[in-house]
N, CA and C atoms as a LAMMPS dump frame, in Angstrom:
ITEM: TIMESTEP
0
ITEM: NUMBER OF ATOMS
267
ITEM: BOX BOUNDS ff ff ff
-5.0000000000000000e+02 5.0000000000000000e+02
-5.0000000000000000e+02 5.0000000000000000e+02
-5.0000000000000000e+02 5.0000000000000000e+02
ITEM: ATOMS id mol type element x y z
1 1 1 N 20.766 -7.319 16.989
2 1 2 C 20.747 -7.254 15.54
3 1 3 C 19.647 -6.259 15.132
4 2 1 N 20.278 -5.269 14.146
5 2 2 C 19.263 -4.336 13.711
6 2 3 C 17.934 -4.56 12.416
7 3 1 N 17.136 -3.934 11.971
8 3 2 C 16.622 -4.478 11.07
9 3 3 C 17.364 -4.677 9.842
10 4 1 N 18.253 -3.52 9.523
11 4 2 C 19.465 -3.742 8.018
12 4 3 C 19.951 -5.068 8.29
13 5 1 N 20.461 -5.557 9.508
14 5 2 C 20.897 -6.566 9.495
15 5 3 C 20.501 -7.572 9.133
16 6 1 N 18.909 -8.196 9.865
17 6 2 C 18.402 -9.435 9.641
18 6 3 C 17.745 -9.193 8.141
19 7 1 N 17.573 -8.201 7.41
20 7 2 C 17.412 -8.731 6.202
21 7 3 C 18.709 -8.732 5.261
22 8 1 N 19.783 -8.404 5.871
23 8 2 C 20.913 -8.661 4.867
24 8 3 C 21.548 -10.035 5.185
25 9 1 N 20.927 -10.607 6.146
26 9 2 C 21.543 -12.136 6.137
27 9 3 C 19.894 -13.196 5.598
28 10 1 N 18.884 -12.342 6.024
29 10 2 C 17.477 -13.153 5.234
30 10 3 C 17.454 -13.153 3.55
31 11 1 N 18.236 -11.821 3.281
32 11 2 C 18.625 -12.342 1.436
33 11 3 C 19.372 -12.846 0.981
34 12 1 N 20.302 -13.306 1.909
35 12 2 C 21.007 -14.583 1.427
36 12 3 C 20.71 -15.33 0.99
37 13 1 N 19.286 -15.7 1.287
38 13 2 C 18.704 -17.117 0.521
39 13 3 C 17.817 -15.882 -0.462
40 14 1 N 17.978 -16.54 -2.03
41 14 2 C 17.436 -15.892 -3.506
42 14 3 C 15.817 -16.309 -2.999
43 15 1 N 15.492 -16.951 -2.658
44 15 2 C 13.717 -17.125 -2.388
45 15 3 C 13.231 -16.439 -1.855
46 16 1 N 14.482 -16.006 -0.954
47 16 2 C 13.376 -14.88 -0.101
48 16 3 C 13.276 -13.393 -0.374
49 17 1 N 14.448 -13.225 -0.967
50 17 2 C 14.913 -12.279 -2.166
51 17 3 C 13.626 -11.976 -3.082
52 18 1 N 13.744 -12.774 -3.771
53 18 2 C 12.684 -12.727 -4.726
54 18 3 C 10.64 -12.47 -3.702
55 19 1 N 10.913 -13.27 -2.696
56 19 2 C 9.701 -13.109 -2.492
57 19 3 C 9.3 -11.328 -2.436
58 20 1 N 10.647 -10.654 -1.05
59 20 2 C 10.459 -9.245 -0.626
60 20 3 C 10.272 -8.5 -2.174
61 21 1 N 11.135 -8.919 -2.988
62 21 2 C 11.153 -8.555 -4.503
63 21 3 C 9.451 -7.752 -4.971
64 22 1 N 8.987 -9.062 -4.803
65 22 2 C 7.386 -9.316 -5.715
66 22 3 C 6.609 -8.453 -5.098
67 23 1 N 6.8 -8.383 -3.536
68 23 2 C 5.628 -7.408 -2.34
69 23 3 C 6.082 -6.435 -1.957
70 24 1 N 7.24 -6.038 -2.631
71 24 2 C 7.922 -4.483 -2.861
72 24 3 C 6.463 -3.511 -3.401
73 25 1 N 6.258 -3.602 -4.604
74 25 2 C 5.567 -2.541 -5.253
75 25 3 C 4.176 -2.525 -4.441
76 26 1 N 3.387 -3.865 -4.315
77 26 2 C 2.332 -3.48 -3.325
78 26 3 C 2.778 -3.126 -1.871
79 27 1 N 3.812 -3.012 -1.344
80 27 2 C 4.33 -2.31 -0.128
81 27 3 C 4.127 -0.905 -0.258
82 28 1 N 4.698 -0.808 -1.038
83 28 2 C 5.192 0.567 -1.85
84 28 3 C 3.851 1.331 -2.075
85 29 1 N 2.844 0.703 -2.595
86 29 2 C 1.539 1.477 -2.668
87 29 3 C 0.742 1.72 -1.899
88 30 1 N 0.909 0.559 -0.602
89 30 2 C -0.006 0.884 0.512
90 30 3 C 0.342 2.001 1.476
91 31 1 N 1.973 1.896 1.672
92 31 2 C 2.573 3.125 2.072
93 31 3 C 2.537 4.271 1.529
94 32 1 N 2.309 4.562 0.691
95 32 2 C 2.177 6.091 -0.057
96 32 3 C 0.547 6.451 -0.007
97 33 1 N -0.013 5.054 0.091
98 33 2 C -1.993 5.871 0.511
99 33 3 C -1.93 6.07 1.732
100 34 1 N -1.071 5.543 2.941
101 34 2 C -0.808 5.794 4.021
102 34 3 C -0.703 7.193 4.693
103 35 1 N 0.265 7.309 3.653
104 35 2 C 1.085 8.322 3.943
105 35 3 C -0.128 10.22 3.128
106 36 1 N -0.6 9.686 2.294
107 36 2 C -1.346 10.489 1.396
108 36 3 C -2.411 11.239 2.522
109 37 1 N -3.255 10.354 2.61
110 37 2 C -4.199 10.043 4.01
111 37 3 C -3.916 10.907 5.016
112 38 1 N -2.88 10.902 5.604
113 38 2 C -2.466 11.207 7.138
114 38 3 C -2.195 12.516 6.239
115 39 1 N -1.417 12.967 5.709
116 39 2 C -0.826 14.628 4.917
117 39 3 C -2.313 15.058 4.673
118 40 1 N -3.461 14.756 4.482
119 40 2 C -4.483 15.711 3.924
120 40 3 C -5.443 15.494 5.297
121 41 1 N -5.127 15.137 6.351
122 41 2 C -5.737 15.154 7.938
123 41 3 C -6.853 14.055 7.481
124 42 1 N -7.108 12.642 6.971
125 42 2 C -8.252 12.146 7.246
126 42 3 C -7.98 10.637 7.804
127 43 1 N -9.168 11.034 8.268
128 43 2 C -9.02 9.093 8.966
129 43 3 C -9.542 7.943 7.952
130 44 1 N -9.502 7.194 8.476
131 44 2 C -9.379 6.113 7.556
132 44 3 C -11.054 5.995 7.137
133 45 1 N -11.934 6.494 8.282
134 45 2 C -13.482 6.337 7.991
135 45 3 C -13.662 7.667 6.746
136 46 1 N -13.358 8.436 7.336
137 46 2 C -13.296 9.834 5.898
138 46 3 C -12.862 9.261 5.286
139 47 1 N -11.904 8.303 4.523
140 47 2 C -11.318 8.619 3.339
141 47 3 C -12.283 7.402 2.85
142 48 1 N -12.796 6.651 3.634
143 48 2 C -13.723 4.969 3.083
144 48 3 C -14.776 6.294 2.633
145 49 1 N -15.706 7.446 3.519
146 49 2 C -16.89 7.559 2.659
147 49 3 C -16.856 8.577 1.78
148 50 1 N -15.667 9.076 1.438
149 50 2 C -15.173 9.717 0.236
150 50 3 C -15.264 8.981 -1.048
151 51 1 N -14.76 7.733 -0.749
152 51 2 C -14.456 6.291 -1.883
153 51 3 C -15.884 5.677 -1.667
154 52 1 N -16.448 5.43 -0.611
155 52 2 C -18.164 5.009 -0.867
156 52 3 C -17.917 3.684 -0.824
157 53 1 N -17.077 2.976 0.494
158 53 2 C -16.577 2.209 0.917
159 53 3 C -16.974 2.405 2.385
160 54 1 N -16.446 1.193 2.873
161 54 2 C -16.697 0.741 4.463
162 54 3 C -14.874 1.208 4.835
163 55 1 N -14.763 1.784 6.115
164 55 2 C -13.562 2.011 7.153
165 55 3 C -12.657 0.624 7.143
166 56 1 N -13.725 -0.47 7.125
167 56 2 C -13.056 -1.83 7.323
168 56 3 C -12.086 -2.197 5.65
169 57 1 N -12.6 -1.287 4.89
170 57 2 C -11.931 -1.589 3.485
171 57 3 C -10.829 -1.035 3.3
172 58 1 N -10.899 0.411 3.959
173 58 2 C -9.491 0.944 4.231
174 58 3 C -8.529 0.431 5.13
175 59 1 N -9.051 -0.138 6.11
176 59 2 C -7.963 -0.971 6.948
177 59 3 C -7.187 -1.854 6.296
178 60 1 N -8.072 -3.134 5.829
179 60 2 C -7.775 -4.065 5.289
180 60 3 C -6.528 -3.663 4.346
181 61 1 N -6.724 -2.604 3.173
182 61 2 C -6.221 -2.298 1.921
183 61 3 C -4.688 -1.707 3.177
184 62 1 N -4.501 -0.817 3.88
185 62 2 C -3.662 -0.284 4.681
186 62 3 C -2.426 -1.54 5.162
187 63 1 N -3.653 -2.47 6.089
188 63 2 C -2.595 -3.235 6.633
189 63 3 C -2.408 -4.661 5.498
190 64 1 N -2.098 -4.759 4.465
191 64 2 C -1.849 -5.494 3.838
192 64 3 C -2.925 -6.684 3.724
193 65 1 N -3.886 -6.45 4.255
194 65 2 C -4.453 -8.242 4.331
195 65 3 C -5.265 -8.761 2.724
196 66 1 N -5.33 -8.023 2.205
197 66 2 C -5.692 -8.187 0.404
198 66 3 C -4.75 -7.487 -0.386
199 67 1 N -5.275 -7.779 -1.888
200 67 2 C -4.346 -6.927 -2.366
201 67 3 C -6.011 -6.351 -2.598
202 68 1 N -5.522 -5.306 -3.663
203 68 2 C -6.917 -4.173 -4.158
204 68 3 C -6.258 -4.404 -5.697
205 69 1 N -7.77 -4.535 -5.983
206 69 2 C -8.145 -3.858 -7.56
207 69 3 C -7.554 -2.652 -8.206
208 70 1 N -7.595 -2.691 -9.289
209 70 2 C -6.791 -1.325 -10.055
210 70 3 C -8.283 -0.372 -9.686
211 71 1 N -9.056 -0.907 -10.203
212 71 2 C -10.589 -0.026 -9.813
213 71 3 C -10.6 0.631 -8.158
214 72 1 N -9.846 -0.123 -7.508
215 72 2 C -10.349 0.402 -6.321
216 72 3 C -9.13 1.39 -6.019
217 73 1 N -7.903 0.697 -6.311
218 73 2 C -6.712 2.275 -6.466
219 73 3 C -7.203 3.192 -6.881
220 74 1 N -7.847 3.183 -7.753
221 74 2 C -8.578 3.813 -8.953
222 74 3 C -9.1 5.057 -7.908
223 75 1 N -10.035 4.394 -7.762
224 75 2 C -10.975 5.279 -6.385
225 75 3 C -10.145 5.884 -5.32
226 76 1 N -9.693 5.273 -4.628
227 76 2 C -8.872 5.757 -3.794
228 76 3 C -7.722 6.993 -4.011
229 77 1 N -7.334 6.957 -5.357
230 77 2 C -6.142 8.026 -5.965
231 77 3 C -6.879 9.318 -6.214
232 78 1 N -7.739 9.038 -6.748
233 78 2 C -8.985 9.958 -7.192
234 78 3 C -9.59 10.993 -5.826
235 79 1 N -10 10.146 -4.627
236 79 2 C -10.382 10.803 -3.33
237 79 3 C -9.478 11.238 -2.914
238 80 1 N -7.93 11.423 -3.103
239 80 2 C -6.592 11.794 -2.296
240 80 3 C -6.508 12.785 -3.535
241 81 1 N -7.442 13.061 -4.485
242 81 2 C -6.495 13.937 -5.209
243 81 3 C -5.943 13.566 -6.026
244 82 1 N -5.332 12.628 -6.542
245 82 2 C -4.558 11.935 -6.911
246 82 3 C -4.806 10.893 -8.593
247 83 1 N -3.693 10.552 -9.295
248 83 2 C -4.341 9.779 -10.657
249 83 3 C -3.332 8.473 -10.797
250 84 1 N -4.173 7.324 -10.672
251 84 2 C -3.154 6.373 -10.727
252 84 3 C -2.913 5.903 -12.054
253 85 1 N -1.33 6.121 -12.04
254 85 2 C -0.616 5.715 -13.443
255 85 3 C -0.126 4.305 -12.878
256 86 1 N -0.449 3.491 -13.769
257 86 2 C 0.364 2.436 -13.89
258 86 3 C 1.229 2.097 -15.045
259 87 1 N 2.87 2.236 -14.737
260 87 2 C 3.692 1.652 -15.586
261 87 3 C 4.504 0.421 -15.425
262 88 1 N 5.235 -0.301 -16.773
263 88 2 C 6.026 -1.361 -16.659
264 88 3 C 6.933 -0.55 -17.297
265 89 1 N 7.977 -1.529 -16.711
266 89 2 C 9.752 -1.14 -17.083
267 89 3 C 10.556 -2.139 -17.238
């Protein structure tokens, strides 16, 4: 079984639906600083003392284990270059 697969029989059930739902957009953001990061050649310790942060803060924020502050996106969008818009729809 491929990955398309086991989540097209794991959304069968609406709970879990909804859960992937909710940790979509913070998925979505950690992957694109991911991805930001690696395109401008820095490691994760460069981009913490760019932001005036610890390496361990970029990990953390990377591999999902918190969420982050708008302040600290904030920072982080800013050291990539970058301006974080936040919209609702």
């Amino acid at each position: 079984m491929n990955h398309e697969e086991v989540k097209k029989k794991l959304f069968q059930s609406s709970q879990v639906k909804k859960e992937y739902d909710d940790l979509k957009v913070l998925y979505d953001i950690k992957k694109e600083i991911i991805q930001l990061r690696i395109s401008q050649g820095l490691s994760q310790k460069e981009l913490a003392e760019i932001v005036g942060t610890q390496q361990s803060a970029i990990s953390r924020l990377e591999s999902g284990e918190y969420n982050p502050s708008i302040e600290f996106l904030s920072k982080i969008a800013h050291a990539l270059g970058k301006e974080l818009q936040i919209n609702f729809h």
